[in-house]
C-alpha positions as CSV (number, residue, x, y, z in Angstrom):
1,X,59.0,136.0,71.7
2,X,61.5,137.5,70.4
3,X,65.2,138.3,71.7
4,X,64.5,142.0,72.2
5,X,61.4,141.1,74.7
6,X,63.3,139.1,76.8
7,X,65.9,141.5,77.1
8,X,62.8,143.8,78.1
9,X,61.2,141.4,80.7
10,X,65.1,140.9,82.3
11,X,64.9,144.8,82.6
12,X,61.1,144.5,84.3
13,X,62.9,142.2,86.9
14,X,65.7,144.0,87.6
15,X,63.4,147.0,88.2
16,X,61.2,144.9,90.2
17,X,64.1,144.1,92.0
18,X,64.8,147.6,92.7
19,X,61.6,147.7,95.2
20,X,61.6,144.6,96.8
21,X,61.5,145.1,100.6
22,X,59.1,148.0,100.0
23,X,55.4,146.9,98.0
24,X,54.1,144.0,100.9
25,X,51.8,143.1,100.9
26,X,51.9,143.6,97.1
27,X,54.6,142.1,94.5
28,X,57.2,144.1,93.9
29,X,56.4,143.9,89.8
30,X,58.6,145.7,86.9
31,X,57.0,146.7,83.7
32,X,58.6,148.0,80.5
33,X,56.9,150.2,78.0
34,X,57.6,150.6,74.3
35,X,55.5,153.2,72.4
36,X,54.9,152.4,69.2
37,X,57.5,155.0,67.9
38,X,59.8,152.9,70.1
39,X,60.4,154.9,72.8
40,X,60.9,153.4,76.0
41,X,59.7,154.3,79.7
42,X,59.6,151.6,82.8
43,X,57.7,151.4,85.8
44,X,58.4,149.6,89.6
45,X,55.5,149.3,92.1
46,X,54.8,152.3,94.4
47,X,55.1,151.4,98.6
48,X,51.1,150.5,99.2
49,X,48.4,152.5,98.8
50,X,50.4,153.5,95.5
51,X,50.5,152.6,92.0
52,X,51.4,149.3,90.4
53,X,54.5,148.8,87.7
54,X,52.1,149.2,84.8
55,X,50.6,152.2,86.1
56,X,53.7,153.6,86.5
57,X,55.2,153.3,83.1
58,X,51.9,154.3,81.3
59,X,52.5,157.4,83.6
60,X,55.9,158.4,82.9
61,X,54.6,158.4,79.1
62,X,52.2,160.6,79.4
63,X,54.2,162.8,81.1
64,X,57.0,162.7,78.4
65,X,54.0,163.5,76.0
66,X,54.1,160.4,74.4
67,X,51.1,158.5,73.5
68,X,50.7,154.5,75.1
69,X,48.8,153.6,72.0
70,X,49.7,150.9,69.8
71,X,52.3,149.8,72.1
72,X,54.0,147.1,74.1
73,X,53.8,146.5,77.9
74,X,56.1,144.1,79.6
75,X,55.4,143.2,82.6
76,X,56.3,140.9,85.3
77,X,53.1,139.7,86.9
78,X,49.9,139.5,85.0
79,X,47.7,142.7,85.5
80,X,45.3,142.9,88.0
81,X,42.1,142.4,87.5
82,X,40.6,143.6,90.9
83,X,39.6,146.6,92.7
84,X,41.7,146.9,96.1
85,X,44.1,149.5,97.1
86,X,44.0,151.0,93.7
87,X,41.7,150.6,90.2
88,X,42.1,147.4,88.3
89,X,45.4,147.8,85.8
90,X,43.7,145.9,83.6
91,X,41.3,149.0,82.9
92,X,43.9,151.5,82.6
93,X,45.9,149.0,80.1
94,X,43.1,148.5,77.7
95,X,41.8,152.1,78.0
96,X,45.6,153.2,77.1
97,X,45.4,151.3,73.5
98,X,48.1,149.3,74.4
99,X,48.1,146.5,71.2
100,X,50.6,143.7,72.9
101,X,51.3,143.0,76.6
102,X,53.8,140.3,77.4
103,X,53.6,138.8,80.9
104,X,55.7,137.2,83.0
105,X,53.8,134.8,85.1
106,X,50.3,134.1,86.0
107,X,49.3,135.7,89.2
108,X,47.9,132.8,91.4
109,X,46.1,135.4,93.5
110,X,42.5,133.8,93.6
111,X,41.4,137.4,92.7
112,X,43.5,137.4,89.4
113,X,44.4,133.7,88.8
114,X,44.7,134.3,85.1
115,X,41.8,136.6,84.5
116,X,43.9,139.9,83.9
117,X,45.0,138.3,81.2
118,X,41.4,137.0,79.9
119,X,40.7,140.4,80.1
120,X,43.2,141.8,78.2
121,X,42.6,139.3,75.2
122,X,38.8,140.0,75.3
123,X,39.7,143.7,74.7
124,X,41.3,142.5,71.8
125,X,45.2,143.0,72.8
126,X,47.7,140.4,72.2
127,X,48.8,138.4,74.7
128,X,52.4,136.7,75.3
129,X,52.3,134.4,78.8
130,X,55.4,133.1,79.9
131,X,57.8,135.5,78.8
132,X,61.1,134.8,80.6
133,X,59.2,132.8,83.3
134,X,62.4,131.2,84.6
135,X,64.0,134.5,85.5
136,X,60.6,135.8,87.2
137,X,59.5,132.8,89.0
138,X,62.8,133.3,90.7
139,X,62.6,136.9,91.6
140,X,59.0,137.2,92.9
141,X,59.3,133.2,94.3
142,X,58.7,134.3,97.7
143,X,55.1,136.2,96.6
144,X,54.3,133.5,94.4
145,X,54.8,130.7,97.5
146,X,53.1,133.1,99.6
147,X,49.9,133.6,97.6
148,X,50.2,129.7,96.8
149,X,50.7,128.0,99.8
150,X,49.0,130.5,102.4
151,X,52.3,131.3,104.4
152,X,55.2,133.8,103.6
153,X,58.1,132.6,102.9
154,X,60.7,132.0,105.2
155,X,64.7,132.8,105.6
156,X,66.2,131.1,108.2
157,X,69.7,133.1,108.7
158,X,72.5,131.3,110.3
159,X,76.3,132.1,111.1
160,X,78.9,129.9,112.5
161,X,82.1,128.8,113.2
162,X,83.7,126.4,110.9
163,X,82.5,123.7,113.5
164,X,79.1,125.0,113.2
165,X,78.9,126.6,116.7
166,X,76.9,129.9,117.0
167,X,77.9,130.8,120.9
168,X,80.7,129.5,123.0
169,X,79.9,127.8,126.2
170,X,79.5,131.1,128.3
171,X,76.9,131.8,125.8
172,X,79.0,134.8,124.0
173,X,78.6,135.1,120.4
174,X,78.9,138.7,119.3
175,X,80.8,138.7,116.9
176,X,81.6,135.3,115.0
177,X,81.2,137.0,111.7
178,X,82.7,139.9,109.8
179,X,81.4,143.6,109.8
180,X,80.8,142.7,105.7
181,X,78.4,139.9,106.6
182,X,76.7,141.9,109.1
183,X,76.2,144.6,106.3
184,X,74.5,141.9,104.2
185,X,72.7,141.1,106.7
186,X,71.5,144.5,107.3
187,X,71.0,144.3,103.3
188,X,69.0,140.9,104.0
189,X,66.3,142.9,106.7
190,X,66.0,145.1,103.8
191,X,65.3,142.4,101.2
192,X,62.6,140.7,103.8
193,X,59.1,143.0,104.7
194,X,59.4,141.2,108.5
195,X,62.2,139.9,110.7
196,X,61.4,137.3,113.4
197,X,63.5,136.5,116.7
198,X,62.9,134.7,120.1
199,X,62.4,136.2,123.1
200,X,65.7,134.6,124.3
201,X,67.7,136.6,121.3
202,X,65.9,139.9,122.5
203,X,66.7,139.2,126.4
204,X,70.1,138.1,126.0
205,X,71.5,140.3,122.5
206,X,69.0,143.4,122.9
207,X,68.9,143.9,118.8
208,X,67.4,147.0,117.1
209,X,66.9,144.3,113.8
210,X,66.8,147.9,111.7
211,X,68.7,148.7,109.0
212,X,71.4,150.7,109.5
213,X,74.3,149.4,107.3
214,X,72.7,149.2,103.7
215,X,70.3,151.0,102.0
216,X,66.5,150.0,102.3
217,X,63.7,150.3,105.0
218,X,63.4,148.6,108.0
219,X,61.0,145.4,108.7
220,X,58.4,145.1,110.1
221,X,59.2,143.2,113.8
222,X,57.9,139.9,115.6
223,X,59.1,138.4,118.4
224,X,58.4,134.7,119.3
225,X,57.5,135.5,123.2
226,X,57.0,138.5,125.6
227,X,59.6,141.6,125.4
228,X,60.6,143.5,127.7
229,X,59.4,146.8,128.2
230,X,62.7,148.7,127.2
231,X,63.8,146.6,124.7
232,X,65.3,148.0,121.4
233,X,62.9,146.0,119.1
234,X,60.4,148.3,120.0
235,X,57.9,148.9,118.2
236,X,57.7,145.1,117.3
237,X,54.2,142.8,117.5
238,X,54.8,139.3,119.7
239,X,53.4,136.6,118.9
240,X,53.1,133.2,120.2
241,X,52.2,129.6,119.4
242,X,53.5,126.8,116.9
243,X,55.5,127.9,113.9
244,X,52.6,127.3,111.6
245,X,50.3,129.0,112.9
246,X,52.3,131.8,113.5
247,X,53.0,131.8,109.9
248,X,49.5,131.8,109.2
249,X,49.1,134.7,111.3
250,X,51.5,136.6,109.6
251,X,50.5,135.6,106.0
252,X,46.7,137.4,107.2
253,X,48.5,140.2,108.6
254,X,50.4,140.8,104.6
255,X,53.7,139.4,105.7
256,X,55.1,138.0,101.9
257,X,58.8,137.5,103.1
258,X,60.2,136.5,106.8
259,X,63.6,136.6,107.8
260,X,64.2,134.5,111.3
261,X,67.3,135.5,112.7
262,X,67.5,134.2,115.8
263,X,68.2,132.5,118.2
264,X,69.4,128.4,117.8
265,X,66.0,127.8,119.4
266,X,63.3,128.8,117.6
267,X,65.8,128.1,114.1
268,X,65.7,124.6,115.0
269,X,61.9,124.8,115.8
270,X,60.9,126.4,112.0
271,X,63.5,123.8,110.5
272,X,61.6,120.4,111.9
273,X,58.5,121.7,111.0
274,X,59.6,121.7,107.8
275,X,58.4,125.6,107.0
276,X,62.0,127.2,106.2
277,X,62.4,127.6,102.5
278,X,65.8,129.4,102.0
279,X,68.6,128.8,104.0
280,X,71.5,131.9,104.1
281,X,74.3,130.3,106.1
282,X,77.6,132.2,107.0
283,X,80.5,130.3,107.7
284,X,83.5,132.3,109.5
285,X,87.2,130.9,109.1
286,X,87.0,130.2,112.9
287,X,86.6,127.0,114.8
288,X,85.0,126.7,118.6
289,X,87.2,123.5,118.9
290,X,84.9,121.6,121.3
291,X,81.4,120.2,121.7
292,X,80.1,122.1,123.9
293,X,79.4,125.5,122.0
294,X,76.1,125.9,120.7
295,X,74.7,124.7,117.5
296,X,73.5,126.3,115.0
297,X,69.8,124.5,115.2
298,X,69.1,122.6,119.4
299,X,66.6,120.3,119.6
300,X,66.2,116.3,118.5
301,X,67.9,116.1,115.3
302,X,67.6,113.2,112.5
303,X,67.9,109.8,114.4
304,X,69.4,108.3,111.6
305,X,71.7,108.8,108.3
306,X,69.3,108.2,106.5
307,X,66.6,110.8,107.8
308,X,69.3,113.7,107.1
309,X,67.6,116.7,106.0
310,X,68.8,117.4,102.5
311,X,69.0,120.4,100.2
312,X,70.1,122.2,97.4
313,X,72.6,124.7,97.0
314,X,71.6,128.1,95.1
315,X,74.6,130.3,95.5
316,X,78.1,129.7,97.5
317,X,80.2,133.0,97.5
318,X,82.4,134.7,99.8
319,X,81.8,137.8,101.5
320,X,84.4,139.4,103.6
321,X,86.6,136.8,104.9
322,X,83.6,134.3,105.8
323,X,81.5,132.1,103.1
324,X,77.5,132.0,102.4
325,X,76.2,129.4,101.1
326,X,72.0,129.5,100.2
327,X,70.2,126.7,100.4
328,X,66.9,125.9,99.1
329,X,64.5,123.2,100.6
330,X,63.4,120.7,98.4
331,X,60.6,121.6,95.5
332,X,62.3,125.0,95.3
333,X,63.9,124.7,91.9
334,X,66.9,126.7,92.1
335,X,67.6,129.9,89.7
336,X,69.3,132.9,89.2
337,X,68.1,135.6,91.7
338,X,69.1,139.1,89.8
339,X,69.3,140.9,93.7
340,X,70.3,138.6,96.7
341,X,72.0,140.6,99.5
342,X,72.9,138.1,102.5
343,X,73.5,137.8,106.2
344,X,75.7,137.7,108.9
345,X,75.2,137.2,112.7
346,X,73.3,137.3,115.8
347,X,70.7,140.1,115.8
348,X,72.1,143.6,115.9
C-alpha cells in the first residue's frame, strides 16, 4: 500500500476516534473517500439506528456533487455484509462504482467474519486487507475483544496515594486526586458506552457517574447490588452475580466497553477473576503513611512472589500534579491509542 493510503487509514482512525463513546453497540469505524478526480470526503459512524462510516462518506459526495465512481474507500473495519439496523454497506459500496477499498481489519463478527470483503472482490473491486492494521487493532481493540471473546472489555480505574491507599481509616476518600484527573475521568465515562460501581460506592459516595467535566455523552449505568431509591445514579440497571456472568450479561445487552470505577471491592473481585483488560491507575503525590488505609484492590492477594500478577505498561504521563500509568493484561499487545482520555477518583 502505498504511503498516501496509510496516511488515509491514520485519518479513518482518528475520525473513528472522534465517535467512540457514542456507536455501541456498533464500532465506532472511520472511512476516507477519494473520488477518482482526487477529491476527498470522510465519514464516522452515526449513534445507532444511523448510518455506518462508509455510508457516510459516499454521502457527503453526493452531496458535494461528486460522483463515488472509480474511487477509493478506506475504511477501518471491513464492510458489513448484513442486514441489521441499516442495509448491508457492502451493497451501497459496490452499487457506488467504487474500484478499490482498502480495509483495516477483518470484522470477526460471525455475521461478517471476512465476507464483506468476499463480497466486495466478487463484485470485482480491489481489495487491500490489512492496511495499517497495527494502528486499528489498537483503536477499536475493545470491539474487536468484545465480538471475539463474548464479553466487553473492561477498565478497571484506580487512584491512590503514593502508598497505594484509596480511603483513610475513617473511610474518607474524596478527594485523593486532582480536579485534572477527575476531568479525565469524566473524559474516560465518555470514552466507555457503560460505567460499573458497587452498591457500597453508591451508599457511601452517592455519584451521578455523568459527564459533566469533558465533552461526550454520558454511560450507560450498572450497579453491582441494590440502590437506593434516591440515589443519583438513577436511571441505572443493577445487576448481580459473579463478575462473568455479569459480563456476559452486559455483552447481550450491547455493552462493547466497561469502565468499573469503584469501589476497592468489587475492583479486586474483576481483577482475580482475571476479566480486567486495561488498567488506568492514578497516582497522587500523597502518602496515607500507615497500613491501615484502604487498598486499592481487598480481598486474598497472590500468596507468593512468584504468583504476582504482572503486566504491561501502555502509557505513563502526568496529568495535573498526579501520574497515570495504563496497564494492559497479558495477551494485549500494547500500541499507540490515537484518543485515550484517563481517570481520576472515587465516583463523582
Amino acid at each position: 500500500m502505498p504511503a498516501d493510503g496509510i496516511t488515509r487509514m491514520n485519518r479513518a482512525v482518528e475520525l473513528g476516534e472522534s465517535v467512540r463513546g457514542t456507536t455501541a453497540p456498533n464500532p465506532w469505524v472511520g472511512a476516507v473517500l477519494v473520488t477518482a478526480d482526487g477529491q476527498t470526503f470522510e465519514g464516522a459512524t452515526e449513534p445507532p439506528p444511523g448510518r455506518h462510516a462508509e455510508i457516510v462518506a459516499l454521502d457527503a459526495a453526493r452531496d458535494a456533487g461528486a460522483d463515488p465512481a472509480g474511487g477509493t474507500l478506506s475504511t477501518t473495519l471491513e464492510p458489513c455484509s448484513h442486514t441489521g439496523r441499516t442495509a448491508p454497506c457492502v451493497e451501497a459500496v459496490i452499487s457506488a462504482g467504487i474500484a478499490r477499498v482498502a480495509v483495516g481489519v477483518t470484522d470477526p463478527d460471525p455475521n461478517v467474519a471476512g465476507s464483506g470483503i468476499e463480497a466486495l472482490r466478487a463484485a470485482g473491486i480491489e481489495v487491500d486487507d490489512g492496511v495499517g492494521a497495527a494502528a486499528v487493532e489498537c483503536s477499536l481493540r475493545p470491539y474487536l475483544h468484545q465480538r471475539r471473546e463474548g464479553r466487553p472489555w473492561v477498565v478497571l480505574k484506580l487512584a491512590a496515594t503514593m502508598d497505594g491507599r484509596v480511603a483513610a481509616a475513617d473511610g474518607t476518600s474524596q478527594w485523593i486526586t486532582s480536579p485534572e484527573a477527575r476531568a479525565d475521568a469524566h473524559a474516560l465515562r465518555a470514552r466507555c458506552d457503560a460505567v460499573l460501581v458497587g452498591a457500597g460506592t453508591v451508599r457511601a459516595d452517592n455519584p451521578s457517574l455523568t459527564v459533566r467535566d469533558a465533552p461526550g455523552a454520558d454511560p450507560r449505568r450498572f450497579v453491582l447490588g441494590a440502590v437506593p431509591a434516591g440515589a443519583n445514579v438513577h436511571p441505572c440497571t443493577e445487576v448481580s452475580g459473579p463478575p462473568g456472568e455479569v459480563l456476559a450479561r452486559l455483552a447481550a445487552d450491547g455493552v462493547v466497553e466497561l469502565l468499573v470505577e469503584g469501589g476497592a471491592g468489587v475492583a479486586g473481585k474483576f481483577h482475580r477473576a482475571g476479566l480486567v483488560d486495561e488498567y488506568v491507575i492514578y497516582l497522587a503525590p500523597a502518602l496515607m503513611g500507615g497500613h491501615d488505609g484502604l487498598p486499592m484492590l481487598t480481598g486474598e492477594g497472590a500468596p507468593t512472589i512468584g504468583e504476582l500478577w504482572r503486566g504491561d505498561i501502555a502509557e505513563l504521563r502526568q496529568v495535573g500534579p498526579d501520574v497515570r500509568i495504563t496497564m494492559l493484561a497479558a495477551g494485549h499487545a500494547a500500541g499507540t491509542v490515537v484518543s485515550d482520555p484517563a481517570a481520576g477518583h472515587p465516583a463523582s
